[in-house]
C-alpha positions as CSV (number, residue, x, y, z in Angstrom):
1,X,140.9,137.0,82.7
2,X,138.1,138.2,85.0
3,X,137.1,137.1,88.3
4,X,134.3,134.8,88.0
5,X,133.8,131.4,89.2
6,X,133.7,129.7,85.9
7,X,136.4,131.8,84.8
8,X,138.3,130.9,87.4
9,X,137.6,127.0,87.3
10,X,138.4,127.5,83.1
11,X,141.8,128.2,84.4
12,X,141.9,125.5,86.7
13,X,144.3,122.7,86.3
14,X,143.6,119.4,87.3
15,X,144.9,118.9,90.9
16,X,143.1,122.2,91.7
17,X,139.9,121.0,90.4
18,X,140.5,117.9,92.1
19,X,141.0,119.7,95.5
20,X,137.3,122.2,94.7
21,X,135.6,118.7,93.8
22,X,136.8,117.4,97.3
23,X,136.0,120.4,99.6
24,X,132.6,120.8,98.0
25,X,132.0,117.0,99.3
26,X,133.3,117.9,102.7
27,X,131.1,120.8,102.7
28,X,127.9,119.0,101.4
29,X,128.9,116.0,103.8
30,X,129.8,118.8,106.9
31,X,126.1,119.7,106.6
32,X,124.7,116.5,106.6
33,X,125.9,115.3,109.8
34,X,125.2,118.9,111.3
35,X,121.6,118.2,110.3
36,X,122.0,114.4,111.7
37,X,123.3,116.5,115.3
38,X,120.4,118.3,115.4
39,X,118.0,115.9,115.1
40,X,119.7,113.4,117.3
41,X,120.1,116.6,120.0
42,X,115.8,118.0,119.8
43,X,115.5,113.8,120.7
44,X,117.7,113.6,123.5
45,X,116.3,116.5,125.0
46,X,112.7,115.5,124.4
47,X,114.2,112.4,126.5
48,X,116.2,114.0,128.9
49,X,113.0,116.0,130.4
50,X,110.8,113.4,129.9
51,X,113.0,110.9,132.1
52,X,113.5,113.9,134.6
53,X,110.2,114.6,135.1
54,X,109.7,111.1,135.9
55,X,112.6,110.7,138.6
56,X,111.5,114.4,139.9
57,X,108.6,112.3,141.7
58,X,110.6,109.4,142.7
59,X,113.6,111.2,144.2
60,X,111.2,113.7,146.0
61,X,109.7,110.6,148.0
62,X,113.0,108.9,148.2
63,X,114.7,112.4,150.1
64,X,110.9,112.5,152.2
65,X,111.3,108.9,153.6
66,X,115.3,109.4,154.2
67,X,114.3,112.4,156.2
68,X,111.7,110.7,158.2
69,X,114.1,107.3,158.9
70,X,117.5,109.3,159.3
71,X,115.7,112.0,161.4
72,X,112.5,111.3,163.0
73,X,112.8,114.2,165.8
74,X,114.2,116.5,164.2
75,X,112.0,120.3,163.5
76,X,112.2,119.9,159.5
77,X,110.6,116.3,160.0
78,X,108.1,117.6,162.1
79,X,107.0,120.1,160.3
80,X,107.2,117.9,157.0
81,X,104.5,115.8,157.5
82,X,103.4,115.4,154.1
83,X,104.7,114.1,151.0
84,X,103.4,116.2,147.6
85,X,104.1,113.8,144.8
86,X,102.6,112.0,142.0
87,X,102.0,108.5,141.6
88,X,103.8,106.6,139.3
């Protein structure tokens, strides 16, 4: 007997076969959803910055107008006299 795969499946008996056919399906179906992750994970993060650089310009005004209600004479208001943001 020699070490090769099909020698070694020849000598195979049927639960052992069995148990190769099944692990080859977990590996085949392990890669799948791996590939399935990694799509679903470049989406989301195409997403994720999208969405934050959208909320960037709304919480900049949001913390600009709480600064200038909450704290009207204070130095930082003072000297913050503009708000730097796009419109969306």
């Amino acid at each position: 007997m020699q070490f090769t795969i099909t020698d070694l499946y020849a000598h195979m008996g049927l639960f052992a076969r069995l148990i190769v056919f099944v692990l080859g399906i977990m590996s085949v179906l392990s890669l799948v959803v791996m590939a399935e992750r990694l799509v679903v994970f470049n989406k989301s993060r195409s997403e994720s910055r999208n969405f934050a650089e959208r909320m960037a310009a709304v919480l900049s005004k949001a913390a600009y107008d709480l600064l200038h209600q909450r704290y009207p004479d204070t130095t930082w208001s003072k000297n913050t006299k503009y708000w730097y943001g796009a419109n969306y």
